[in-house]
gemmi code that builds the backbone of each chain (N, CA, C; Angstrom):
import gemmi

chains = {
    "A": [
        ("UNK", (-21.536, 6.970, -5.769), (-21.954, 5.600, -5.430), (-21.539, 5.306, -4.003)),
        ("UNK", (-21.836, 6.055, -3.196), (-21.323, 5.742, -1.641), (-22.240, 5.033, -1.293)),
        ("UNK", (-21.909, 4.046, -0.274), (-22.358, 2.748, 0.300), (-22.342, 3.169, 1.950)),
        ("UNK", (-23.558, 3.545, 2.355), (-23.857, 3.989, 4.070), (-23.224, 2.918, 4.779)),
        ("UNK", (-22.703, 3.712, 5.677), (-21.948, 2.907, 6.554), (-22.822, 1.665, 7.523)),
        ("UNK", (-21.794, 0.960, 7.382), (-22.801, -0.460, 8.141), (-23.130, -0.066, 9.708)),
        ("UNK", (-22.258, 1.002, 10.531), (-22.776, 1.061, 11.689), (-24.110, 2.037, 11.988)),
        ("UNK", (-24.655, 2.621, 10.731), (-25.056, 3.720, 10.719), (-26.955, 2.842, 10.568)),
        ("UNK", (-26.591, 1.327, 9.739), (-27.969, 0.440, 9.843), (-28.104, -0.631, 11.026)),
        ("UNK", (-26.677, -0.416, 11.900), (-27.173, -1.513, 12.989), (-27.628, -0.793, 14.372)),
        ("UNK", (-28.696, -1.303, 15.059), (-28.590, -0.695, 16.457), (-27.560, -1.247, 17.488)),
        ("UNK", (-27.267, -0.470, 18.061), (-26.199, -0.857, 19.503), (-26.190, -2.165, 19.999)),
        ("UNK", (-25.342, -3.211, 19.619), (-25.609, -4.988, 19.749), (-25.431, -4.593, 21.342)),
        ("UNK", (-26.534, -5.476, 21.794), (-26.672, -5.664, 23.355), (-24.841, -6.504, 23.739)),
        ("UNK", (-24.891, -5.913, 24.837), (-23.378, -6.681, 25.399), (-23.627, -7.782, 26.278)),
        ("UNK", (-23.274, -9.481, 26.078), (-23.630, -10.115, 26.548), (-23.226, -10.033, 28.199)),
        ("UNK", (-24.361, -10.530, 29.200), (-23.185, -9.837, 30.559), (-22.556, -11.116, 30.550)),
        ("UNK", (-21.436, -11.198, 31.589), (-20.271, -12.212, 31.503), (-20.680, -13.171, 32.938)),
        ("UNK", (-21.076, -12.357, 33.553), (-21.239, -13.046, 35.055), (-22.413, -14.008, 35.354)),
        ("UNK", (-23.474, -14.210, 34.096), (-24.708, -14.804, 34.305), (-24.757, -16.137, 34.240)),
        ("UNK", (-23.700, -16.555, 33.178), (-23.239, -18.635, 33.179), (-22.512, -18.895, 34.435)),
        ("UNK", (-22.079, -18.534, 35.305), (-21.427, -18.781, 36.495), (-20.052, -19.359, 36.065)),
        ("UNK", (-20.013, -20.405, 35.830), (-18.466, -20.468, 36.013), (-17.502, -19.927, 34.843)),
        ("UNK", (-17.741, -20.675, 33.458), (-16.828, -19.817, 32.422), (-17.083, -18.574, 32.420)),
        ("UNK", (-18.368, -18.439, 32.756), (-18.817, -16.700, 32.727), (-17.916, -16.074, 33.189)),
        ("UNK", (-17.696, -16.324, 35.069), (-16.842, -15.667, 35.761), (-15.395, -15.470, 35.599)),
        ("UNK", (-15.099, -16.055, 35.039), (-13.203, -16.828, 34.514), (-13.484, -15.668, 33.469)),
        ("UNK", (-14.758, -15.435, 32.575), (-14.160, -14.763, 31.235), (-14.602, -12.816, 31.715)),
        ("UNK", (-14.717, -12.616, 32.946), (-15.526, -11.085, 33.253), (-14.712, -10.096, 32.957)),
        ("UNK", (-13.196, -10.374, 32.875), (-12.660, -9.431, 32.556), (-11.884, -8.725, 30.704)),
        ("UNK", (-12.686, -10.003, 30.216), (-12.383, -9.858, 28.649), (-13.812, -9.174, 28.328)),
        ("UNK", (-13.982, -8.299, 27.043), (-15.512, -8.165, 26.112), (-15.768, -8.903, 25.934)),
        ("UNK", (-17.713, -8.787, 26.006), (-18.179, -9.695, 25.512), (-18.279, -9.912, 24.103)),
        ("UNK", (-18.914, -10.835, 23.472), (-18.861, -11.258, 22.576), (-19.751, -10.198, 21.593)),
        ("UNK", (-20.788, -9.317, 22.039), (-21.583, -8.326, 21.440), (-19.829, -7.508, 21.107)),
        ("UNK", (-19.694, -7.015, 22.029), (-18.058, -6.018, 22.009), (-17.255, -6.378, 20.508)),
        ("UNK", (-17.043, -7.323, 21.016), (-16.038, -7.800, 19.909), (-16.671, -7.640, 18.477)),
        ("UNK", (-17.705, -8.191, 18.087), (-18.479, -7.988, 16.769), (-18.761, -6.558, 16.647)),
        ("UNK", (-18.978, -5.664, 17.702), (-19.407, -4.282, 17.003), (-18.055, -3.821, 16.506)),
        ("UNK", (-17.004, -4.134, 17.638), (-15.645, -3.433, 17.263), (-14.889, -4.417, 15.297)),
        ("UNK", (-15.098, -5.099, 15.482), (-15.048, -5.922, 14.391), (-15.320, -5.299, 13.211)),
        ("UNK", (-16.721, -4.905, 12.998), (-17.669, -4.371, 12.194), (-17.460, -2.783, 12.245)),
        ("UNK", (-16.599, -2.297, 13.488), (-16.386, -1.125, 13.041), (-15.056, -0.562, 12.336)),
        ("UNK", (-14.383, -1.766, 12.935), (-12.722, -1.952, 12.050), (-12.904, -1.672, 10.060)),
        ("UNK", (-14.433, -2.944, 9.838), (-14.322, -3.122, 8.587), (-15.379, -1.657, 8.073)),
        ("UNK", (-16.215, -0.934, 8.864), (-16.243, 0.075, 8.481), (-15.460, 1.454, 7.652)),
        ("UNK", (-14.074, 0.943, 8.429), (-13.235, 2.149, 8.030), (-12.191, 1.846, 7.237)),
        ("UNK", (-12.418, 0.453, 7.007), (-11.512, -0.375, 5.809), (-12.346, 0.107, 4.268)),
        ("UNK", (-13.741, 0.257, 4.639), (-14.357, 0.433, 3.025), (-14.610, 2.056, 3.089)),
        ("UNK", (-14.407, 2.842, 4.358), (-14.292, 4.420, 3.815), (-12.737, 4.761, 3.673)),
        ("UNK", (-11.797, 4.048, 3.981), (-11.078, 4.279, 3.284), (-10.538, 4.099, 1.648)),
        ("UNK", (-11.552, 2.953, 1.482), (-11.213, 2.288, -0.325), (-12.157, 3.446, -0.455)),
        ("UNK", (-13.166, 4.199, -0.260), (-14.138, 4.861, -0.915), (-13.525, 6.218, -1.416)),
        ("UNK", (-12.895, 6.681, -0.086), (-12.327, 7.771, -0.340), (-11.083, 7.612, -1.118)),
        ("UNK", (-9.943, 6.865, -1.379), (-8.936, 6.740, -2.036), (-9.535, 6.540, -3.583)),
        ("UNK", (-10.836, 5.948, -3.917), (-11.855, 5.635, -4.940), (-12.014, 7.481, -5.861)),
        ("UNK", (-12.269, 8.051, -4.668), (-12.565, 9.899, -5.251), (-11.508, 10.346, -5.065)),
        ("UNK", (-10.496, 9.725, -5.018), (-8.948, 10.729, -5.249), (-8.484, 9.901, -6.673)),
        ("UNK", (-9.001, 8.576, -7.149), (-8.702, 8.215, -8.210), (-9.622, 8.614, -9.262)),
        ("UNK", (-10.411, 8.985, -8.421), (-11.737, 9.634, -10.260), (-11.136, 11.072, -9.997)),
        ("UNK", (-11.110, 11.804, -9.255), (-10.524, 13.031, -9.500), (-8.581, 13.276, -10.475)),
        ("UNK", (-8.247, 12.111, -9.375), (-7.058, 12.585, -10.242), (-5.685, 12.956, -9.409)),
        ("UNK", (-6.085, 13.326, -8.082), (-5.230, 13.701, -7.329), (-4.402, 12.575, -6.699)),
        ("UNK", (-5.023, 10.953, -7.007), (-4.053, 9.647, -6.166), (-2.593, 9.178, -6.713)),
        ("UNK", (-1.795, 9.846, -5.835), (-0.443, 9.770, -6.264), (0.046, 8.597, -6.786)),
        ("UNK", (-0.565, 7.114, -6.093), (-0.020, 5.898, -6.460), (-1.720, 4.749, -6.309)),
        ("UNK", (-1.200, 4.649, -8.016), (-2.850, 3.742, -8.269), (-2.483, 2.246, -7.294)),
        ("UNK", (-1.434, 1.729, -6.852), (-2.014, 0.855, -6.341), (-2.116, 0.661, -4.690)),
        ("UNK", (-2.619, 1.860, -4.535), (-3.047, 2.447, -2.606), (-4.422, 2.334, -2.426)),
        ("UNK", (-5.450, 2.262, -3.858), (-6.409, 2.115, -4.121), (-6.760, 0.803, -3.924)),
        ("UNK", (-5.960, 0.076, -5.328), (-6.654, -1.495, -5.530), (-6.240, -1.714, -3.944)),
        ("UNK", (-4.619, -1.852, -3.166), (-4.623, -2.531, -2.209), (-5.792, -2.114, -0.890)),
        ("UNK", (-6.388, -0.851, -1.016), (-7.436, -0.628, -0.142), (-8.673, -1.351, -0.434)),
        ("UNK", (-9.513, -1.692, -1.555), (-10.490, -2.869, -2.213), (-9.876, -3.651, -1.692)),
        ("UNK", (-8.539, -4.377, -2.307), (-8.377, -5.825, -1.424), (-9.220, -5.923, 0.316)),
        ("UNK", (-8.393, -5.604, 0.739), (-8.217, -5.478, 2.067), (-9.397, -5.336, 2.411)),
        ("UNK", (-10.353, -4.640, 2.209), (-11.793, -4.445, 2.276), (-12.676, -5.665, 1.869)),
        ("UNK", (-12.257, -6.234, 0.936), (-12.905, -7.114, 0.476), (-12.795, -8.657, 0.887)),
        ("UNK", (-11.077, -8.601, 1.733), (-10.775, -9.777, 2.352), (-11.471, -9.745, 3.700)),
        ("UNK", (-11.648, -8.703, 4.302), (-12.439, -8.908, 5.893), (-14.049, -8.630, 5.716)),
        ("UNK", (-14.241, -8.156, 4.800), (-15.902, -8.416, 4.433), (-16.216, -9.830, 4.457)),
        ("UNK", (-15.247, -10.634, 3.672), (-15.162, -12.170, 3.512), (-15.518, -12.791, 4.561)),
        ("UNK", (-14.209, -12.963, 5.330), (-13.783, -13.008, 6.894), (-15.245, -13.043, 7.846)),
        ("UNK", (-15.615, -11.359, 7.483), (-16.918, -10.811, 8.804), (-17.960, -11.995, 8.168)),
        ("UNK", (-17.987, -12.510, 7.287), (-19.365, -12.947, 6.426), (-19.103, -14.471, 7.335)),
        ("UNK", (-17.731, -14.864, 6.689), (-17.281, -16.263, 7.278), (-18.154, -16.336, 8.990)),
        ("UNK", (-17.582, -15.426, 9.975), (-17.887, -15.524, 11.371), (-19.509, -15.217, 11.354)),
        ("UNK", (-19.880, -14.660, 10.698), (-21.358, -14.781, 10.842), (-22.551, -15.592, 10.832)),
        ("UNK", (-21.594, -16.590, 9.602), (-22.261, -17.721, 9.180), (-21.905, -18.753, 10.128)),
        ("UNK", (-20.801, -18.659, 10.771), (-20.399, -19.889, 11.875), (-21.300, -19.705, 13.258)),
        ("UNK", (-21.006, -17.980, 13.330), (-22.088, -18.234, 14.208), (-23.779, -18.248, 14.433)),
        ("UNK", (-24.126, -17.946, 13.246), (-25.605, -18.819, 13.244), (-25.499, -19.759, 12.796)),
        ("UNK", (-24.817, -20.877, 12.467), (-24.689, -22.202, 12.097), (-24.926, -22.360, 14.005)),
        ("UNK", (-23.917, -22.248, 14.584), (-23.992, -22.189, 16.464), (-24.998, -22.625, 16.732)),
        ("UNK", (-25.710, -21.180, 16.358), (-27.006, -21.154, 17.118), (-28.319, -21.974, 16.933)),
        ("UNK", (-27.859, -22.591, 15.379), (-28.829, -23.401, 14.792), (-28.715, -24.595, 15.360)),
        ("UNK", (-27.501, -25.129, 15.846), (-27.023, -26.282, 15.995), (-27.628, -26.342, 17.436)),
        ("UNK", (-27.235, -25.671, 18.652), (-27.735, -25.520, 19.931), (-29.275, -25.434, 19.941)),
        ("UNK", (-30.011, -24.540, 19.082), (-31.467, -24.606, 19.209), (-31.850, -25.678, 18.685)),
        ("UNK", (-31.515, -26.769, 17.979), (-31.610, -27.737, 17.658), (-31.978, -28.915, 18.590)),
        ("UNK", (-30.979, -28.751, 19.890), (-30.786, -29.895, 20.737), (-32.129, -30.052, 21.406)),
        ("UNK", (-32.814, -29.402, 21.013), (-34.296, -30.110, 22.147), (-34.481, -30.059, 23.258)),
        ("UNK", (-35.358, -30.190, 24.066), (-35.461, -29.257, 25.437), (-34.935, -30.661, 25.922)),
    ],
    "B": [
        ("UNK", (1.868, -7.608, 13.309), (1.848, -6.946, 12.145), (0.643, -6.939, 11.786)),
        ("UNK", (-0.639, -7.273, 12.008), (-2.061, -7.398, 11.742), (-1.865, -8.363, 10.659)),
        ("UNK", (-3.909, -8.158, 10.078), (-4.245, -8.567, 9.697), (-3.435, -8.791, 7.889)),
        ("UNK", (-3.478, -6.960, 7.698), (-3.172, -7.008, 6.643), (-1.704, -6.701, 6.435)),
        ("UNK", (-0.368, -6.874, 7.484), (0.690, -6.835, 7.240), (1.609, -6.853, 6.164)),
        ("UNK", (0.960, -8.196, 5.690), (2.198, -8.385, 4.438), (1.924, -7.394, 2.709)),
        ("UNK", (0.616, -7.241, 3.252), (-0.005, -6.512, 2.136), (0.362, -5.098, 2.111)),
        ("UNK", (0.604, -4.463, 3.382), (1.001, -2.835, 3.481), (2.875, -3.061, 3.455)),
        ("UNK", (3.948, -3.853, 3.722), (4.863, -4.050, 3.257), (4.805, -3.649, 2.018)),
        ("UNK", (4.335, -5.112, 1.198), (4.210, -4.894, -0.390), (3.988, -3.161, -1.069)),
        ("UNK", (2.801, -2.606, -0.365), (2.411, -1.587, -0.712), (3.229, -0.143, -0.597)),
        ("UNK", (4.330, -0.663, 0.002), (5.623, 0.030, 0.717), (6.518, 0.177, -0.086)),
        ("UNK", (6.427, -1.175, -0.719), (7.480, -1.344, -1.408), (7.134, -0.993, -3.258)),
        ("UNK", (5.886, -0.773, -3.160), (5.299, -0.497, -4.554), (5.928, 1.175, -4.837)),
        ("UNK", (5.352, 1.743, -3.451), (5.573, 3.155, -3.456), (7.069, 3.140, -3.881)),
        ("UNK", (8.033, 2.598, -3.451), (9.625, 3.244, -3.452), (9.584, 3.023, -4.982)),
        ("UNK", (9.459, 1.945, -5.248), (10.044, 1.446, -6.811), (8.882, 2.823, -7.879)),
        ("UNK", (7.699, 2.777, -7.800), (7.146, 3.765, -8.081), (8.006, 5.294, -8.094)),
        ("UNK", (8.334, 5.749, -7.045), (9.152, 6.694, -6.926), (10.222, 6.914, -8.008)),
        ("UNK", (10.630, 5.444, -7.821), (12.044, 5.356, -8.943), (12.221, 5.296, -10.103)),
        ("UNK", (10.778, 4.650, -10.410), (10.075, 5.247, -11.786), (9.876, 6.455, -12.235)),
        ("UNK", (9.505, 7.086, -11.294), (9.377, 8.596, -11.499), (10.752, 9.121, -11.527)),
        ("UNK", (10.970, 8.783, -11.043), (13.146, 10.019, -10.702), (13.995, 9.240, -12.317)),
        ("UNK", (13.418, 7.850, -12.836), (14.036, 7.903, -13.882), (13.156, 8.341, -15.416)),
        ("UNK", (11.853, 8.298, -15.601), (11.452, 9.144, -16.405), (12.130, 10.554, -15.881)),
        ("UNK", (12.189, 11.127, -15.292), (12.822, 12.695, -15.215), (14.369, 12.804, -15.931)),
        ("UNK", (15.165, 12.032, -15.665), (16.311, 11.713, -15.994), (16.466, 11.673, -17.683)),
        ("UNK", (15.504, 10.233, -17.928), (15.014, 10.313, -19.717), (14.827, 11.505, -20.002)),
        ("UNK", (13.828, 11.799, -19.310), (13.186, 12.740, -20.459), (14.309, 14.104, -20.509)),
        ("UNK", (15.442, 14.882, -19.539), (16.430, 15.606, -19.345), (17.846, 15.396, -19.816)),
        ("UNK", (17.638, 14.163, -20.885), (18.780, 13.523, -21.492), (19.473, 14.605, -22.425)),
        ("UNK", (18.744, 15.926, -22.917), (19.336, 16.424, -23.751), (19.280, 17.927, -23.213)),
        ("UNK", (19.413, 18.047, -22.316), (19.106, 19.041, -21.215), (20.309, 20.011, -21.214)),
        ("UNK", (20.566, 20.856, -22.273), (21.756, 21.894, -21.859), (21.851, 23.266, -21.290)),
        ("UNK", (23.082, 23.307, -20.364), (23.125, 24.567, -19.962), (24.278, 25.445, -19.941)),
        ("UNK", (24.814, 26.341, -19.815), (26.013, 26.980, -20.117), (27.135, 26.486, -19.383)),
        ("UNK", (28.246, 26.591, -20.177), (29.501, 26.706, -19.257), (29.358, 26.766, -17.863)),
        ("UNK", (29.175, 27.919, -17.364), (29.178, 28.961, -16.227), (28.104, 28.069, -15.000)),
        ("UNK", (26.978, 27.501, -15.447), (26.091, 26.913, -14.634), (26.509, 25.075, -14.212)),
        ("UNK", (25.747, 24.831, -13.611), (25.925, 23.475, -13.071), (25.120, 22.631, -14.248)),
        ("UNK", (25.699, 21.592, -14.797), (24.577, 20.506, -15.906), (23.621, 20.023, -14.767)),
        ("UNK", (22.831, 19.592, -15.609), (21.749, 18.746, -15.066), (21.664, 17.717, -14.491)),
        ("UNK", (21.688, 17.706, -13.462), (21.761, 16.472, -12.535), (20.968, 15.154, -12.225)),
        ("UNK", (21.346, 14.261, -12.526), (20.319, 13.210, -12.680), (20.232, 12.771, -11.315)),
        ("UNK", (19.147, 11.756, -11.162), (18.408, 11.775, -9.594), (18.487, 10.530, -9.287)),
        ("UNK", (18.890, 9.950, -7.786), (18.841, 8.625, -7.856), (18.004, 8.261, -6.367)),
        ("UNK", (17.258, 7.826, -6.032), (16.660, 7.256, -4.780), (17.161, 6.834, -3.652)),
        ("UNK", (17.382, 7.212, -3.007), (17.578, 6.037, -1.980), (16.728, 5.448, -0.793)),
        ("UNK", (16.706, 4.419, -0.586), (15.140, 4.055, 0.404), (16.587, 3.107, 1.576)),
        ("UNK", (15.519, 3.638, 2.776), (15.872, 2.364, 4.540), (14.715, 1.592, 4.492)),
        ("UNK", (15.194, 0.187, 4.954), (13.921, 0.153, 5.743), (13.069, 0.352, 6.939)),
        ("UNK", (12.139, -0.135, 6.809), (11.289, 0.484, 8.293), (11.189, -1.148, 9.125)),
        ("UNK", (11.996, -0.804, 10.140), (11.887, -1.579, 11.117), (10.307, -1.885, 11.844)),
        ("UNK", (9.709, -2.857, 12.086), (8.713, -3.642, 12.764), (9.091, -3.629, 14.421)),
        ("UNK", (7.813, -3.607, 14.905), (7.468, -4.068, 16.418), (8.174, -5.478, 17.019)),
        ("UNK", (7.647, -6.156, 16.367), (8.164, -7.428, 16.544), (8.990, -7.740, 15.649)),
        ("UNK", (10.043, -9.179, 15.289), (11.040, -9.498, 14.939), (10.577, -8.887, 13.258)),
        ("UNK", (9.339, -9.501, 12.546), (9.752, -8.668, 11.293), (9.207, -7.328, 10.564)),
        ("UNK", (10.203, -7.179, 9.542), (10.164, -5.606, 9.195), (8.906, -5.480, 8.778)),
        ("UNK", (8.815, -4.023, 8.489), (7.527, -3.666, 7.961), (7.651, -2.614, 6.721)),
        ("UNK", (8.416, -2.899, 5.915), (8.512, -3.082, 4.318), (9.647, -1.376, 4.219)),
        ("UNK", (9.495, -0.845, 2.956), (10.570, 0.024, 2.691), (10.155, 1.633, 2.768)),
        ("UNK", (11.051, 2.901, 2.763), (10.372, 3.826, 2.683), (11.719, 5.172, 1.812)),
        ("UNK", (11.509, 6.070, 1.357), (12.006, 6.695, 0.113), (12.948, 7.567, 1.414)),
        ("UNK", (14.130, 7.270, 1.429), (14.893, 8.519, 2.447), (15.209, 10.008, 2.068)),
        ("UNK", (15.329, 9.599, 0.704), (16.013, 11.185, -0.228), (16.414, 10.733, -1.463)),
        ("UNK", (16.265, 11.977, -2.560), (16.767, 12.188, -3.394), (18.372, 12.645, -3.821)),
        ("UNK", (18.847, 11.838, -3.632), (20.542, 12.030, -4.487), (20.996, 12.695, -5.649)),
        ("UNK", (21.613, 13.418, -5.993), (21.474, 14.246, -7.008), (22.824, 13.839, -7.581)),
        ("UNK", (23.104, 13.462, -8.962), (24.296, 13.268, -9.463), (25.750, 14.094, -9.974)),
        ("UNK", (26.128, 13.956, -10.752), (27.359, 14.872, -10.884), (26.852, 16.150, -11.275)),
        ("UNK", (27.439, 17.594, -11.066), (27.398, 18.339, -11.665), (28.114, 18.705, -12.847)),
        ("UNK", (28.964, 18.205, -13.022), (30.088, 18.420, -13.882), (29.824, 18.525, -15.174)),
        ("UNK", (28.732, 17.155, -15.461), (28.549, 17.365, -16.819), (29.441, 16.679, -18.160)),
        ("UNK", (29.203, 16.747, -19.158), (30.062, 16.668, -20.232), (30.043, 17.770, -21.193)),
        ("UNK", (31.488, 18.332, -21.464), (31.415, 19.875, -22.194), (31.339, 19.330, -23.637)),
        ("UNK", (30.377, 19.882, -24.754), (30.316, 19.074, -25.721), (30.760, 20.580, -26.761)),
        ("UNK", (31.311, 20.661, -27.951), (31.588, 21.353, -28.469), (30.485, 21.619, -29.706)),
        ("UNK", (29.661, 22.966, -29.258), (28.011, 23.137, -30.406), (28.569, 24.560, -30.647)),
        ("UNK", (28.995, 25.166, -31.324), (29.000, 26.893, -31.938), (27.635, 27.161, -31.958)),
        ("UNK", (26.666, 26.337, -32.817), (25.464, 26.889, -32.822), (24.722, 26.450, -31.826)),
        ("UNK", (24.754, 25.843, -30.795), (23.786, 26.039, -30.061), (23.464, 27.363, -29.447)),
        ("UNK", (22.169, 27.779, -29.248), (22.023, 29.580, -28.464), (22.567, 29.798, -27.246)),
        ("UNK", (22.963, 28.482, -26.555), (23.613, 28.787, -24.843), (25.093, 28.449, -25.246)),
        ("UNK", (26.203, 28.505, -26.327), (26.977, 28.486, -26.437), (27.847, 29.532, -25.809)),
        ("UNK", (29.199, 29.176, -25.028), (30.178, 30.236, -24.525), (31.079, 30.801, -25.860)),
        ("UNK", (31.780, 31.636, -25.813), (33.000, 31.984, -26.777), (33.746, 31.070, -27.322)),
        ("UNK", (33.763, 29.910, -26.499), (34.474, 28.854, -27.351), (33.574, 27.680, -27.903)),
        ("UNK", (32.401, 28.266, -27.576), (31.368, 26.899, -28.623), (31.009, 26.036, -27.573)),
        ("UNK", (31.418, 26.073, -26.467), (31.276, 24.833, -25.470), (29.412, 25.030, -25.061)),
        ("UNK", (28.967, 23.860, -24.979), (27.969, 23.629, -24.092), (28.155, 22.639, -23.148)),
        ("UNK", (27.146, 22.460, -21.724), (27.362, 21.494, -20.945), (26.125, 20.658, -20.409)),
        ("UNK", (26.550, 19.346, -20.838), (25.906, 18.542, -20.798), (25.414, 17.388, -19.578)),
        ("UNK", (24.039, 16.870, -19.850), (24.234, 16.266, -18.364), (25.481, 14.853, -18.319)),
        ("UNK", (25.938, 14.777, -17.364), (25.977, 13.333, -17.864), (25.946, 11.753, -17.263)),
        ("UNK", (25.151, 11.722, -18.133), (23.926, 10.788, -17.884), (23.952, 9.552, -19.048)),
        ("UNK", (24.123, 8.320, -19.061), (24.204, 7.223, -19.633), (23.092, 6.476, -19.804)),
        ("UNK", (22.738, 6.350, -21.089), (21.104, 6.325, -21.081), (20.979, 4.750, -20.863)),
        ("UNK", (21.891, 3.887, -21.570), (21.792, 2.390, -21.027), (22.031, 2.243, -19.428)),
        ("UNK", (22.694, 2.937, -18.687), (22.120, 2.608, -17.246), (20.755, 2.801, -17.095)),
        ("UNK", (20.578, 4.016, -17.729), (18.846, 4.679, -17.392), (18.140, 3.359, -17.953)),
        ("UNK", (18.429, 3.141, -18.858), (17.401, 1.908, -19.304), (17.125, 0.667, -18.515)),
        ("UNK", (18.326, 0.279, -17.818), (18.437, -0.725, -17.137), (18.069, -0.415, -15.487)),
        ("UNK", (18.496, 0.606, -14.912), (17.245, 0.975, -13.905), (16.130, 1.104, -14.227)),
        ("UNK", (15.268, 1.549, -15.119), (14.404, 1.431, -15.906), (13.285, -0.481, -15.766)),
        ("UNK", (14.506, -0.705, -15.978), (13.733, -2.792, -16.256), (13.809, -3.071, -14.474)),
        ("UNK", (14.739, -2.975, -13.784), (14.523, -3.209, -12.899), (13.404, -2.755, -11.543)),
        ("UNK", (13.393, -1.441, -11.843), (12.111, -0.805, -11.384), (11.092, -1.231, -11.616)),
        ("UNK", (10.960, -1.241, -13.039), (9.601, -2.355, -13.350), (9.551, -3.315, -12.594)),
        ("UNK", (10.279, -4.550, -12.988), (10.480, -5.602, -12.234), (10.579, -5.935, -10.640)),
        ("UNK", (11.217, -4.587, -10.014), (10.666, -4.819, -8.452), (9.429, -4.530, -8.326)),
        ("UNK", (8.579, -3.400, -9.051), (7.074, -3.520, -8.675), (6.303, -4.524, -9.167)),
        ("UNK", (6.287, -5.496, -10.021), (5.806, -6.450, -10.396), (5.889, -7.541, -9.284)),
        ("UNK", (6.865, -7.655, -8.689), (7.174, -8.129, -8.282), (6.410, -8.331, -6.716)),
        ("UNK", (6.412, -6.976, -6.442), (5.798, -6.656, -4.959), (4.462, -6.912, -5.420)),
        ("UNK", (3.433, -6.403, -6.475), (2.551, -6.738, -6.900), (1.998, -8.418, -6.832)),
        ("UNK", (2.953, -9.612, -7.238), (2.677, -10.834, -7.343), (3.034, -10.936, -5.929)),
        ("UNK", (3.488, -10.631, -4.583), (3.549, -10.777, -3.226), (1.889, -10.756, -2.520)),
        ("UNK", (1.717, -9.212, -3.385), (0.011, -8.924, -2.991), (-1.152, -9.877, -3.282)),
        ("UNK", (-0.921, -10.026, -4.723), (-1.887, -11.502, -4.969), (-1.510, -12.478, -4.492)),
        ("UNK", (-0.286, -12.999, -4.156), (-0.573, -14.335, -3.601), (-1.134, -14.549, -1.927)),
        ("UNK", (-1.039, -13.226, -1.530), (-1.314, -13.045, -0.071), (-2.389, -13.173, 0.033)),
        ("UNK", (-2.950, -12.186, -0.786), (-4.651, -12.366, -0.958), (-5.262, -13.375, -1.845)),
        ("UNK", (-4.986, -14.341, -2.307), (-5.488, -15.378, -2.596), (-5.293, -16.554, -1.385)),
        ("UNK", (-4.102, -16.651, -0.428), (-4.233, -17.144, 0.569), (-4.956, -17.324, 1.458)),
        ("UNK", (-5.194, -16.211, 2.276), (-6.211, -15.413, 3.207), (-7.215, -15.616, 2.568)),
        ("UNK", (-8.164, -15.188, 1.347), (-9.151, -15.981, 1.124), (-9.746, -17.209, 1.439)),
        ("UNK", (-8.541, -17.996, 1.358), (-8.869, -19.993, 1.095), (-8.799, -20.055, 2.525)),
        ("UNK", (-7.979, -19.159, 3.101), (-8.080, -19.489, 4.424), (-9.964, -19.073, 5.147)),
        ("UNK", (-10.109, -18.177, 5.174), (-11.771, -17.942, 4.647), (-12.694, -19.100, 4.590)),
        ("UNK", (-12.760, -20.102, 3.574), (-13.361, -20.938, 3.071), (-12.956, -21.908, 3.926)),
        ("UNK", (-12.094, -22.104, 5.317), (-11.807, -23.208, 5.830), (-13.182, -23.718, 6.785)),
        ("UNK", (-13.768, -24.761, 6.318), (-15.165, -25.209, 7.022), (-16.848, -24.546, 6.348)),
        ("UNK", (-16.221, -23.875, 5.421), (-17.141, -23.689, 4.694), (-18.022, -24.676, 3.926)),
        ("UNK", (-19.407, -25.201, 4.199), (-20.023, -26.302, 3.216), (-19.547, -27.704, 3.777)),
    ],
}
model = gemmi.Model(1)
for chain_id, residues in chains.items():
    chain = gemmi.Chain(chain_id)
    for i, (resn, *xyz) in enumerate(residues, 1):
        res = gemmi.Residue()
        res.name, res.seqid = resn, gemmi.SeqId(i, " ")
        for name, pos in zip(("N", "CA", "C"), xyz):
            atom = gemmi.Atom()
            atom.name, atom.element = name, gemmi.Element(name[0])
            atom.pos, atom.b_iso = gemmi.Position(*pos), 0.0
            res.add_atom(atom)
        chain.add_residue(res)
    model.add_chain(chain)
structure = gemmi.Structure()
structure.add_model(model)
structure.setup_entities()
């Protein structure tokens, strides 16, 4: 029952450039952009659910020394899936709210 | 300590007490464990864990240092018929007190339960925290 990795269905999120709003832009050029941060994000929680997957086939096999390295790997997986879902929804709420304002 | 800090503590601390579970089933189950005169009895096993110091001010939960091995000495019990008997009937025994064993026993339990109800309440936290502005 393996579940393809989420970076493996997204294409390469464009990186917003930093220098194009002029002023906060410029103040923020030396942090990632905001594309950055969400891929790295999404690749964090990538390796949060191949690790529950794989600790998953050391518990059907037999070889997982301590059953709860497992459940606490599900947790943990399941709390920043939450989390990633939470920021996703805030930020198209954002975007809904801004495209909203009318020319 | 990240995200999931308090949760890999806990999980730290599951492992040791786990451990100690294990080193005292071995103990039980070697309660009647004899060996000759001439050899060392059976040594019962006791844990000992440090903790693991953190980056910043706090720790970052416990870890198993070594296995301790108890008396050799034994208790010489007087069996003629047992088959590992010496010339004078002696066998040697571990010795090992099974009401301590029992009572490390409850407490082992009880620290992993324990670390266990740390884990759920963490993660029921962090959830609600989740839901803040939600709807």
């Amino acid at each position: 029952m393996a579940i393809p990795p989420i970076s493996a269905a997204l294409p390469a999120l464009p990186t917003v450039p930093t220098t194009s709003v002029g002023g906060p832009g410029a103040a923020a050029a030396g942090t990632p952009g905001f594309g950055d941060q969400i891929s790295a994000a999404l690749n964090n929680l990538n390796d949060l659910h191949a690790t529950a997957d794989s600790l998953a086939e050391q518990a059907a096999v037999g070889t997982l020394e301590d059953v709860h390295d497992y459940t606490i790997a599900a947790t943990e997986a399941a709390v920043a899936t939450e989390l990633t879902v939470a920021v996703r929804n805030k930020a198209v709420e954002a975007f809904q709210e801004i495209r909203r304002m009318g020319v | 300590m990240g995200l999931f800090g308090a949760i890999q503590t806990s999980g730290s601390g599951m492992r040791v007490f786990r451990t100690w579970l294990d080193a005292v089933s071995n103990n039980i189950a070697n309660l009647s464990t004899a060996t000759r005169t001439d050899e060392a009895a059976f040594q019962a096993q006791f844990i000992t864990a440090n903790t693991i110091e953190g980056d910043g001010d706090v720790g970052q939960g416990v870890q198993v240092a070594g296995v301790v091995l108890g008396s050799a000495e034994g208790r010489l019990v007087h069996d003629p018929s047992h088959p590992l008997a010496d010339e004078d009937g002696m066998i040697r025994m571990p010795d090992m007190d099974l009401s301590d064993q029992m009572t490390q026993l409850m407490v082992a339990q009880r620290g992993y339960q324990a670390n266990l109800a740390v884990i759920e309440r963490v993660r029921d936290a962090y959830s609600q925290a989740v839901q803040i502005g939600r709807g």
